[in-house]
Backbone of each chain as nested JSON, in Angstrom:
{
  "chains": [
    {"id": "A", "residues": [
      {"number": 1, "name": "UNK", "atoms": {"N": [1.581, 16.887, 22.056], "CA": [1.802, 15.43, 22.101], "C": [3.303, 15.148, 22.01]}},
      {"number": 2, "name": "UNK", "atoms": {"N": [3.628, 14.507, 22.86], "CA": [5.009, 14.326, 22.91], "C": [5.242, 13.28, 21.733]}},
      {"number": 3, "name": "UNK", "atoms": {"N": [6.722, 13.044, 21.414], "CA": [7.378, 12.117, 20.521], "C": [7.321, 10.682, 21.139]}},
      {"number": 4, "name": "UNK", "atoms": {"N": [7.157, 10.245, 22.353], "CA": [6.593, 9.201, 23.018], "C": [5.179, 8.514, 22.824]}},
      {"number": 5, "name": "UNK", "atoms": {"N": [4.819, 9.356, 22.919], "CA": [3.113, 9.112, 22.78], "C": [2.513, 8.962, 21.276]}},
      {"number": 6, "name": "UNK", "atoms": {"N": [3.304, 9.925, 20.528], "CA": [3.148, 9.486, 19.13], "C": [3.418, 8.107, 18.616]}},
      {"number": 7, "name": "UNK", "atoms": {"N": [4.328, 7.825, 18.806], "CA": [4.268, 6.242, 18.657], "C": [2.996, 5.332, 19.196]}},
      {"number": 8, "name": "UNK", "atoms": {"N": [1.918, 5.671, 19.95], "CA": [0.975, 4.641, 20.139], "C": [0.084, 5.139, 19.371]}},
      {"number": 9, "name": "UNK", "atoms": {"N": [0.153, 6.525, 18.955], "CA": [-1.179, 6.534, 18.503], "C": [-1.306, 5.31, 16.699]}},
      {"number": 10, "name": "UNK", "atoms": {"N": [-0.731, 5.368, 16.126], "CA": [-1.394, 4.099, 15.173], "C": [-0.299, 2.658, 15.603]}},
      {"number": 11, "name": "UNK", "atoms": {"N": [-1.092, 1.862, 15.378], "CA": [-0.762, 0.596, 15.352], "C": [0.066, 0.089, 14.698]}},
      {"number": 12, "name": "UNK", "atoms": {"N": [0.248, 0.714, 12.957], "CA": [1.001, 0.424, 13.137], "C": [2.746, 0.765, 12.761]}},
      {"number": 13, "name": "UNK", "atoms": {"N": [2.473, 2.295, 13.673], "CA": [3.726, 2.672, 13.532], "C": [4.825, 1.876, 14.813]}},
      {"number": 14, "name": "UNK", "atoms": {"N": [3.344, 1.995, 16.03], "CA": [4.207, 0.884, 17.36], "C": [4.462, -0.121, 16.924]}},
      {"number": 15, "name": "UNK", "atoms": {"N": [4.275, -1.131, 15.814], "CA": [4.304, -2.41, 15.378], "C": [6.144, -2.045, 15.194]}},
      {"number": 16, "name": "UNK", "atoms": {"N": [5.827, -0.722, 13.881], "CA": [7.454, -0.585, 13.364], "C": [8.25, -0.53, 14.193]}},
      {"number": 17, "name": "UNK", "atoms": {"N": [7.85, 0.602, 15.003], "CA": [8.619, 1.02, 16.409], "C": [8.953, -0.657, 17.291]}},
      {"number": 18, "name": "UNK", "atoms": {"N": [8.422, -1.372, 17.564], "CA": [9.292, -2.502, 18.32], "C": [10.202, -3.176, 17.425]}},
      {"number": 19, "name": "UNK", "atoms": {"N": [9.48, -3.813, 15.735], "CA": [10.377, -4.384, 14.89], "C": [11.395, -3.418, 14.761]}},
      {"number": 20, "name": "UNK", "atoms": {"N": [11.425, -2.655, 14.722], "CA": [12.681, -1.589, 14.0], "C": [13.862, -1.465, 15.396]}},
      {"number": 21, "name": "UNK", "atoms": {"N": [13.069, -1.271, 16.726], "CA": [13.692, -1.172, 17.603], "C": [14.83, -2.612, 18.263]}},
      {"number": 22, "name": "UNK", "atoms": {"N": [13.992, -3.473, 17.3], "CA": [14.524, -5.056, 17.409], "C": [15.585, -5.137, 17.258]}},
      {"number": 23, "name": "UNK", "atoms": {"N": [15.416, -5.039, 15.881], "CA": [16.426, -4.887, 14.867], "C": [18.002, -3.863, 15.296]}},
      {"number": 24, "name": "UNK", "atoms": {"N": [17.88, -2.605, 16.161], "CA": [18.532, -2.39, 16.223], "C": [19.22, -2.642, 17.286]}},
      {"number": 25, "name": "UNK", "atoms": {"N": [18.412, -2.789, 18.045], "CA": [19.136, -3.268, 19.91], "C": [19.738, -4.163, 19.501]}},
      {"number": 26, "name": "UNK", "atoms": {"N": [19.697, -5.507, 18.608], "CA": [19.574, -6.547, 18.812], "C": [21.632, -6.304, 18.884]}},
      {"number": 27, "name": "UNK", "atoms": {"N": [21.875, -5.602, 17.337], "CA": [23.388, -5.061, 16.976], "C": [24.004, -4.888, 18.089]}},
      {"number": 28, "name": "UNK", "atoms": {"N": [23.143, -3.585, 18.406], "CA": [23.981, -3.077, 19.638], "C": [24.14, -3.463, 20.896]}},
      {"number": 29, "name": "UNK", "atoms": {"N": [23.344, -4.28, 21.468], "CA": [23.485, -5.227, 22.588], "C": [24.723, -6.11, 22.27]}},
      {"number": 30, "name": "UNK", "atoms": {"N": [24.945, -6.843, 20.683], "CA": [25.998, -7.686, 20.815], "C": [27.208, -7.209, 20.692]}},
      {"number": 31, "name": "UNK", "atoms": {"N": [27.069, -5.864, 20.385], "CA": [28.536, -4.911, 20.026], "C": [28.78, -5.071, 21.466]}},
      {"number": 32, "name": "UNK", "atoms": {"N": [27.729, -4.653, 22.545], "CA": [28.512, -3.965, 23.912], "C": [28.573, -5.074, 24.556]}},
      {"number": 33, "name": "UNK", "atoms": {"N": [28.027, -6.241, 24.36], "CA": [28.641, -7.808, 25.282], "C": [29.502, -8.067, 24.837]}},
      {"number": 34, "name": "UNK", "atoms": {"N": [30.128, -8.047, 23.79], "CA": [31.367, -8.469, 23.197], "C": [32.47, -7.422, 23.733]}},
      {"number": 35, "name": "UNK", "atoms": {"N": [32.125, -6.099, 23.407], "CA": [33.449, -5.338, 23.935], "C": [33.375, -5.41, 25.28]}},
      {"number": 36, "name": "UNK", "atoms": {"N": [32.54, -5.528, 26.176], "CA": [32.721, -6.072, 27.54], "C": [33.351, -7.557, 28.159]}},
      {"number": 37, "name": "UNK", "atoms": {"N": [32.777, -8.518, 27.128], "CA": [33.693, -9.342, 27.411], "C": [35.385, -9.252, 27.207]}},
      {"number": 38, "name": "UNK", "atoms": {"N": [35.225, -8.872, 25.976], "CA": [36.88, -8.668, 25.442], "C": [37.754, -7.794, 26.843]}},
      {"number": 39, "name": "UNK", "atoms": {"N": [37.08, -6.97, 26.885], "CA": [37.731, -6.368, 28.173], "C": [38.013, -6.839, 28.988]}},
      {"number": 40, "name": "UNK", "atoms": {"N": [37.049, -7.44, 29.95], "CA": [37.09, -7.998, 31.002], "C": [37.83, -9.455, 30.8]}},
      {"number": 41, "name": "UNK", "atoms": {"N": [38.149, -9.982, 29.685], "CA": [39.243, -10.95, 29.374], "C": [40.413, -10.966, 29.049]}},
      {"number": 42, "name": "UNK", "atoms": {"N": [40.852, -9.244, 28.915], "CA": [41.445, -8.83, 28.415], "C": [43.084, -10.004, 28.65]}},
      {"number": 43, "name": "UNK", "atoms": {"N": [43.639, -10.145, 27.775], "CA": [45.164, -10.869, 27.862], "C": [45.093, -11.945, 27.509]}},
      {"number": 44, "name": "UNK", "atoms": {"N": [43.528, -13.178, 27.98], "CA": [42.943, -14.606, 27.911], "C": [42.62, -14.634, 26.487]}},
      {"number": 45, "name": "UNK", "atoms": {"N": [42.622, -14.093, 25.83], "CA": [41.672, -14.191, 24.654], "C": [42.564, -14.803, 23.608]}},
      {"number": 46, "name": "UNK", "atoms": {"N": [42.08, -15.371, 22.835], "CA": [43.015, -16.059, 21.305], "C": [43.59, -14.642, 20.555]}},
      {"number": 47, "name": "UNK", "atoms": {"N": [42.896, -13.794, 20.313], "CA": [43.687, -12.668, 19.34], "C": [44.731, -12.093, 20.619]}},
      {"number": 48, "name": "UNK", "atoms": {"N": [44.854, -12.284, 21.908], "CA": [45.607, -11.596, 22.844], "C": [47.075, -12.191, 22.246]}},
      {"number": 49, "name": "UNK", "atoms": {"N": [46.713, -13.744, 23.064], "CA": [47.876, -14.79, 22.946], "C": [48.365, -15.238, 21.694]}},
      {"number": 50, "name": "UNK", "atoms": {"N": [47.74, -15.012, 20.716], "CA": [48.182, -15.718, 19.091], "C": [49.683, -15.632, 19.181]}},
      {"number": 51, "name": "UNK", "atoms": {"N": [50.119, -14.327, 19.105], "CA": [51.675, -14.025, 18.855], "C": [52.287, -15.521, 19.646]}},
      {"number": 52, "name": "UNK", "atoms": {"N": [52.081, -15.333, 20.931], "CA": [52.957, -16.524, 21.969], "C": [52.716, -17.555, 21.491]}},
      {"number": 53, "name": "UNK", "atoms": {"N": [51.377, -18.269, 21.022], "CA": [51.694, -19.558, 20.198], "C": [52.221, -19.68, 18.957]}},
      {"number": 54, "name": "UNK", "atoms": {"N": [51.617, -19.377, 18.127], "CA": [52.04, -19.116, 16.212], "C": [53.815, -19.234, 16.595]}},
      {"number": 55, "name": "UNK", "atoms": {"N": [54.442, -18.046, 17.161], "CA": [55.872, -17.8, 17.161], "C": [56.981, -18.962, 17.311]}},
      {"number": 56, "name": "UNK", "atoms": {"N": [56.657, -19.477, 18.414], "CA": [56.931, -20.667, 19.378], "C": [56.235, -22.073, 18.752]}},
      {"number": 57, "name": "UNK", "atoms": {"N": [55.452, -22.194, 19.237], "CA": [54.187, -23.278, 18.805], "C": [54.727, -24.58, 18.495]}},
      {"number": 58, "name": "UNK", "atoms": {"N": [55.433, -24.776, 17.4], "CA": [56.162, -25.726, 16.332], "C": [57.105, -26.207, 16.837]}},
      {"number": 59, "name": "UNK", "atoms": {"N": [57.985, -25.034, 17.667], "CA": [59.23, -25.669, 17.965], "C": [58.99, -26.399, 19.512]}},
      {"number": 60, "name": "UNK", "atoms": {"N": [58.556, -25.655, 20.007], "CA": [57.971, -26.786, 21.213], "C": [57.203, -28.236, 20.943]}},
      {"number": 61, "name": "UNK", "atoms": {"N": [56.701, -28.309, 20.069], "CA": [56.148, -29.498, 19.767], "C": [57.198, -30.445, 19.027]}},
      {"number": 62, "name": "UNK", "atoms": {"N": [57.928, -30.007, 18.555], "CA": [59.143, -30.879, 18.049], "C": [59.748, -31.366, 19.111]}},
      {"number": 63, "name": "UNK", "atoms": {"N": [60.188, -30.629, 20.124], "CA": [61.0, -30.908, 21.211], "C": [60.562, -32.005, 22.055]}},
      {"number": 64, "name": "UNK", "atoms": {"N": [59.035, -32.141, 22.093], "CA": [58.357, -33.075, 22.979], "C": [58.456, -34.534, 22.421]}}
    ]},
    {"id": "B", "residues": [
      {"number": 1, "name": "UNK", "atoms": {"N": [-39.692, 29.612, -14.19], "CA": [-40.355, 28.12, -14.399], "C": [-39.471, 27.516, -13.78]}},
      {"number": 2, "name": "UNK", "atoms": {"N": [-39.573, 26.365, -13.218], "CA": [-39.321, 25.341, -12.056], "C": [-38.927, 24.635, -12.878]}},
      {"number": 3, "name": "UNK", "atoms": {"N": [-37.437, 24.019, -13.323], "CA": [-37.393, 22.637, -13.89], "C": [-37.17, 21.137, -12.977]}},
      {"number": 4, "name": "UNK", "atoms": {"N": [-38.212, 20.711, -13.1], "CA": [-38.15, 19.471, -11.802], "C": [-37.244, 18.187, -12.632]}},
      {"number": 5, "name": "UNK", "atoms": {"N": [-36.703, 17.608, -11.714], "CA": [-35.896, 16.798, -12.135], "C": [-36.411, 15.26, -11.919]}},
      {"number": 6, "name": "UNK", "atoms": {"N": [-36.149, 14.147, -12.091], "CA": [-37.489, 12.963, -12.237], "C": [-36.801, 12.133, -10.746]}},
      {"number": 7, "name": "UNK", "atoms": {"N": [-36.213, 12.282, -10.576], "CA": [-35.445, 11.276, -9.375], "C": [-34.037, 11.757, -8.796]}},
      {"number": 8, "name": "UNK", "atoms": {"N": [-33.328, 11.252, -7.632], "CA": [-32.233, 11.6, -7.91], "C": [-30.916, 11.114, -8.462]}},
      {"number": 9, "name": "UNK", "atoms": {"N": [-29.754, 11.598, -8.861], "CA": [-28.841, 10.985, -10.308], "C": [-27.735, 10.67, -9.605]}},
      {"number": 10, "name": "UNK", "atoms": {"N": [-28.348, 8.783, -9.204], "CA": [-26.884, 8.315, -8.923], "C": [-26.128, 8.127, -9.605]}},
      {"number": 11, "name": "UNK", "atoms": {"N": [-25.142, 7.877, -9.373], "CA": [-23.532, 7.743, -10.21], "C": [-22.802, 6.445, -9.24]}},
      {"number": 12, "name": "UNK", "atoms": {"N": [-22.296, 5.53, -9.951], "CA": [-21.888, 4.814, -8.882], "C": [-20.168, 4.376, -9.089]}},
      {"number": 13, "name": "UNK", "atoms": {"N": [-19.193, 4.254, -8.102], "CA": [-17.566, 4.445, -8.533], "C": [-17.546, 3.373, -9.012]}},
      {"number": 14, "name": "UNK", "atoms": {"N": [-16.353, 3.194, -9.828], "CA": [-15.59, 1.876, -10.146], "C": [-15.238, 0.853, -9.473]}},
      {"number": 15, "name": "UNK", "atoms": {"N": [-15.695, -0.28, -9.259], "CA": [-14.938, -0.858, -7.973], "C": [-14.355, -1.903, -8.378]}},
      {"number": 16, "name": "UNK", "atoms": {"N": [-13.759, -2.637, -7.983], "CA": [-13.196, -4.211, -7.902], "C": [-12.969, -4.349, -6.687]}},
      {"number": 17, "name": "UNK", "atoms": {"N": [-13.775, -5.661, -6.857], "CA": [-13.941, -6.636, -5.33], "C": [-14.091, -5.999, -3.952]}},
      {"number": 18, "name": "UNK", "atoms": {"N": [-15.129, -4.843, -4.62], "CA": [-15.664, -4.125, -2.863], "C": [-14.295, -2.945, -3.132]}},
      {"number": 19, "name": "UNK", "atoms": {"N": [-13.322, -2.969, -3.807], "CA": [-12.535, -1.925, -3.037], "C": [-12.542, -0.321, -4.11]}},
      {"number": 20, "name": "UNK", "atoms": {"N": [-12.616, 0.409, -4.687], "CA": [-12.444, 1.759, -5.38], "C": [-11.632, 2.312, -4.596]}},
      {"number": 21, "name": "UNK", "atoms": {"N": [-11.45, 3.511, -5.909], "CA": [-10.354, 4.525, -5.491], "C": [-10.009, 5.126, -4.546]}},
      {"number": 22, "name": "UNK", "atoms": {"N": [-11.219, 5.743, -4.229], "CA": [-11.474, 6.869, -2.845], "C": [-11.14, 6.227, -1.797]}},
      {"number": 23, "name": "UNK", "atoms": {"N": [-11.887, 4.723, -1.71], "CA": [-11.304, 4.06, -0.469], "C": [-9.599, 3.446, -0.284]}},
      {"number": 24, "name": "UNK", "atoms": {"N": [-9.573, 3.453, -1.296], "CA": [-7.41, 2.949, -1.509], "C": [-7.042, 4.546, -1.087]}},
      {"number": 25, "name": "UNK", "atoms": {"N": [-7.634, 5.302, -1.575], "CA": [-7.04, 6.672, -1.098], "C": [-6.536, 6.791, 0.135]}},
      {"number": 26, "name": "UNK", "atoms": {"N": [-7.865, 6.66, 1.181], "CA": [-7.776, 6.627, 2.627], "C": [-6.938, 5.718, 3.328]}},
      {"number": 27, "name": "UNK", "atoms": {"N": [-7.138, 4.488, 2.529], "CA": [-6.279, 3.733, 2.772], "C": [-5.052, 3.573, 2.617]}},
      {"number": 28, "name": "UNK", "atoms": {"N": [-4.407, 4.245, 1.627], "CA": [-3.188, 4.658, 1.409], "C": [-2.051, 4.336, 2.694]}},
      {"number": 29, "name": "UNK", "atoms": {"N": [-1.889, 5.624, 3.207], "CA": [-1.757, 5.845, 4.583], "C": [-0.831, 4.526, 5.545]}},
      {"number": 30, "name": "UNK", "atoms": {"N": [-2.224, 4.382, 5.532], "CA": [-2.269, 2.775, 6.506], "C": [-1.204, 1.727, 6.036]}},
      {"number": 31, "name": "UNK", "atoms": {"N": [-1.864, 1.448, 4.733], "CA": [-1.151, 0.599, 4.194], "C": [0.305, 0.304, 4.143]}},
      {"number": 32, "name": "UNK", "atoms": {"N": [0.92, 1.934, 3.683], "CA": [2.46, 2.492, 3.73], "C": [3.088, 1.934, 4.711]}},
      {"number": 33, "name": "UNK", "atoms": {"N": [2.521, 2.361, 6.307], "CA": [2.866, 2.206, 7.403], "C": [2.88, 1.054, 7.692]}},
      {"number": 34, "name": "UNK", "atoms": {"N": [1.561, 0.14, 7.291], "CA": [2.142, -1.044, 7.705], "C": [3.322, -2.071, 6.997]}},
      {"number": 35, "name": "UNK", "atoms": {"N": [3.146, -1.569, 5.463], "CA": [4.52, -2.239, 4.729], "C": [5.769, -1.995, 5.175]}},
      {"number": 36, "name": "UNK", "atoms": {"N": [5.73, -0.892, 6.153], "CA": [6.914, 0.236, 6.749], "C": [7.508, -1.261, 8.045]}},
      {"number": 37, "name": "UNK", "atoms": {"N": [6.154, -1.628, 8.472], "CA": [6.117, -2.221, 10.216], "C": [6.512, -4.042, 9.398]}},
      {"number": 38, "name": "UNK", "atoms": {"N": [5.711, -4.294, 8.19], "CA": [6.328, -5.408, 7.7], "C": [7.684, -5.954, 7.548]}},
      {"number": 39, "name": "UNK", "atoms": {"N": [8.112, -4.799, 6.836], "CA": [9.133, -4.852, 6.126], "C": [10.375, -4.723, 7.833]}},
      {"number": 40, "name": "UNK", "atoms": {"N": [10.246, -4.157, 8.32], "CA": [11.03, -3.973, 9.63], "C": [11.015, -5.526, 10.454]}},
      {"number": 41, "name": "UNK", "atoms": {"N": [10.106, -5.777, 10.163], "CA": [9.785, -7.092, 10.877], "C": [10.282, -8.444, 10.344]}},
      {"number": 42, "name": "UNK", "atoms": {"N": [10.613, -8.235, 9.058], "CA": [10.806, -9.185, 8.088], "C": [12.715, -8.874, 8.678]}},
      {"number": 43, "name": "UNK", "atoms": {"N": [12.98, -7.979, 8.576], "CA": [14.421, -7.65, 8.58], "C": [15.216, -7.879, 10.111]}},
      {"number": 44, "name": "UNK", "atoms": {"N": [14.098, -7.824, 11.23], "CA": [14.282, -8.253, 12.492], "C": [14.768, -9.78, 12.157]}},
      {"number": 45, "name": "UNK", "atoms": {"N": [13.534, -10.58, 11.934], "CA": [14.104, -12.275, 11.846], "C": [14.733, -12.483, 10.882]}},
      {"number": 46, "name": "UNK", "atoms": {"N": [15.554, -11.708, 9.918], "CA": [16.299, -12.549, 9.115], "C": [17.39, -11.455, 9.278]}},
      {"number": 47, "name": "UNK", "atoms": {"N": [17.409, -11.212, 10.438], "CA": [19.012, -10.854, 10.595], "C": [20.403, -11.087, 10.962]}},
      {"number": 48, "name": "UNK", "atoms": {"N": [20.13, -12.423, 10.886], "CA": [21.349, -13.833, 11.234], "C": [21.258, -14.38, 9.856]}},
      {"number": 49, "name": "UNK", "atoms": {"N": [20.601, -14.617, 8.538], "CA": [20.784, -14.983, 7.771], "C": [21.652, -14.771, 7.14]}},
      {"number": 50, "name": "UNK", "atoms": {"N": [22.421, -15.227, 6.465], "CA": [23.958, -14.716, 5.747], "C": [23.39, -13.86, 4.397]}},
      {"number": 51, "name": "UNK", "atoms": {"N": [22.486, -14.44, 3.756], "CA": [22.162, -13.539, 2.681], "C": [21.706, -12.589, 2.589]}},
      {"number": 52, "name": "UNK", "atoms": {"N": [21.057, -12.592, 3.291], "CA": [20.26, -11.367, 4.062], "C": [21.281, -10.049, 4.603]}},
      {"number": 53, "name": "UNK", "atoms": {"N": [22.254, -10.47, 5.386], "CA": [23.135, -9.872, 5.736], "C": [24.315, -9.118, 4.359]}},
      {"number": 54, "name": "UNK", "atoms": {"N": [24.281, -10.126, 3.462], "CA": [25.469, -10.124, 2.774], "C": [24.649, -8.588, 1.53]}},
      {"number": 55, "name": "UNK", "atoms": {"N": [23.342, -9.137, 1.507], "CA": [22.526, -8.07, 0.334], "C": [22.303, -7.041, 0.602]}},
      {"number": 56, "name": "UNK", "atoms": {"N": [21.757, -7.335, 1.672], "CA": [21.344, -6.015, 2.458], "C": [21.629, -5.499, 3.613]}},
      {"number": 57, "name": "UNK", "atoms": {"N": [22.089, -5.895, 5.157], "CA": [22.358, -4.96, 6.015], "C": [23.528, -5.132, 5.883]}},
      {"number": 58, "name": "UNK", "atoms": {"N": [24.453, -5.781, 5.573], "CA": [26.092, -4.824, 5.097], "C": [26.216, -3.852, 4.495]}},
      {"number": 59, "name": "UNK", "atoms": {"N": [25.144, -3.242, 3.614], "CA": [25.166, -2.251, 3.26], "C": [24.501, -0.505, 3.822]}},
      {"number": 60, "name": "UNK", "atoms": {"N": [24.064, -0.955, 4.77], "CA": [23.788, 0.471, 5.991], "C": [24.932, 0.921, 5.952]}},
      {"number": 61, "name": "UNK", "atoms": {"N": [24.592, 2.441, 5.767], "CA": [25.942, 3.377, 5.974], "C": [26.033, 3.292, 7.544]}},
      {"number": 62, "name": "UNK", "atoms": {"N": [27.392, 3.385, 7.901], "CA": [27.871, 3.596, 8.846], "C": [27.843, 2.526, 9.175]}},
      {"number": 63, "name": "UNK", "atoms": {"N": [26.942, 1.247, 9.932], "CA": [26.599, 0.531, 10.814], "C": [26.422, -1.009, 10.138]}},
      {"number": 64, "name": "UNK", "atoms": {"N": [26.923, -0.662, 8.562], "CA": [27.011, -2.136, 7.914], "C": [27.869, -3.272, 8.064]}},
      {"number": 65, "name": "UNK", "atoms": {"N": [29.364, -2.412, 9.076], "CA": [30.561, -3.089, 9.211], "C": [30.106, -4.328, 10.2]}},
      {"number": 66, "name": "UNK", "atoms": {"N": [29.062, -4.436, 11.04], "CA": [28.769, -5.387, 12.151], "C": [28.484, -6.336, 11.449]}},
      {"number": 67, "name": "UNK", "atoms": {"N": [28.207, -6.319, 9.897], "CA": [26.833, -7.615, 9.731], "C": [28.184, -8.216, 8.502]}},
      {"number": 68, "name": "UNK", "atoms": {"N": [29.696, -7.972, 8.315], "CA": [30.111, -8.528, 7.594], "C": [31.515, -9.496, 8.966]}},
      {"number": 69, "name": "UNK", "atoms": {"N": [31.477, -10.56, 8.074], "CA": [32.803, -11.246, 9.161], "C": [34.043, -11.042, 8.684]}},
      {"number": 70, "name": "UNK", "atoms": {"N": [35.249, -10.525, 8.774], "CA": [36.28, -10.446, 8.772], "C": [37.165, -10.978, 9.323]}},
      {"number": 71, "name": "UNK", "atoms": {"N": [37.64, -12.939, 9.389], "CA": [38.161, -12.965, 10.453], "C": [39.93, -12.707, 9.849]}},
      {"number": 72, "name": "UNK", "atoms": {"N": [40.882, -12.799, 10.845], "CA": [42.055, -13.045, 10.079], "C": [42.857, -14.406, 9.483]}},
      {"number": 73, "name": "UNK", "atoms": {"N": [42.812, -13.929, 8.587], "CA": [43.015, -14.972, 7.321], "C": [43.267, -16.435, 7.89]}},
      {"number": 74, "name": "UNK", "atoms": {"N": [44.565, -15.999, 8.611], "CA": [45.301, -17.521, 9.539], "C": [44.583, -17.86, 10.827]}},
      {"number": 75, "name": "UNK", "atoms": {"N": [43.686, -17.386, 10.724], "CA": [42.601, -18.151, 11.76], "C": [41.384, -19.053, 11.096]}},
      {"number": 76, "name": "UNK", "atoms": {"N": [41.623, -18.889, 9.815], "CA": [40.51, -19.337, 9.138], "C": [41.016, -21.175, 9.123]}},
      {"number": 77, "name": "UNK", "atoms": {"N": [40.199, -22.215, 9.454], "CA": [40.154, -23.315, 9.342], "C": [40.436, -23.942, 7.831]}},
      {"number": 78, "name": "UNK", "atoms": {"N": [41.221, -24.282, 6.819], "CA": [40.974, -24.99, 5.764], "C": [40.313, -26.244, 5.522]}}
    ]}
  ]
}
């Protein structure tokens, strides 16, 4: 019996097996959309640009 | 000589409310597993809860760092 198939045989270890599996995808799905976004935004992002505003920021707004 | 006996000698288990030992025995098992499938299930939907997070899954080795927020300080709104 494979390690696949074991999981159906009681009810309710498949019960655990989806909650448990929930539970963990759920993390790791948002870990890897996030580091994909971050990437693919890479430079756009507020922690990118902070330095260029914070630094500056103040004194440009005085000037205006 | 034959000693005959008058009937036969039931014995009957302990029970409360239909359930005895022998049968919690068997049941054992089951039960474990499903407190196993509860308890997983319970921890699925309350895993956006802050307290929940803060008691208990911040504390998974290795994999607790996801469930705490760290932002940096000067980003924080007063």
């Amino acid at each position: 019996m494979s390690f696949i198939a074991s999981l159906f045989q009681r009810n309710s270890i498949y019960v655990a097996t989806i909650f448990g599996g929930a539970f963990a995808f759920q993390g790791f799905f948002d870990v890897a959309v996030t580091k994909w976004y971050e990437n693919h935004n890479k430079g756009k992002l507020w922690h990118d640009v902070k330095g260029k505003f914070l630094d500056g920021g103040d004194e440009d707004e005085d000037d205006e | 000589m034959v000693s005959y006996i008058k009937g036969p000698a039931y014995k009957s288990v302990k029970s409360f409310a239909g359930a005895n030992l022998p049968l919690l025995k068997t049941y054992a098992p089951n039960l474990i597993l499903w407190g196993g499938a509860a308890g997983a299930g319970v921890a699925t939907f309350t895993s956006g809860v802050p307290i929940f997070k803060s008691t208990f899954y911040a504390k998974i080795p290795y994999f607790g760092d996801y469930f705490t927020y760290n932002p940096d300080p000067e980003d924080v709104p007063i």
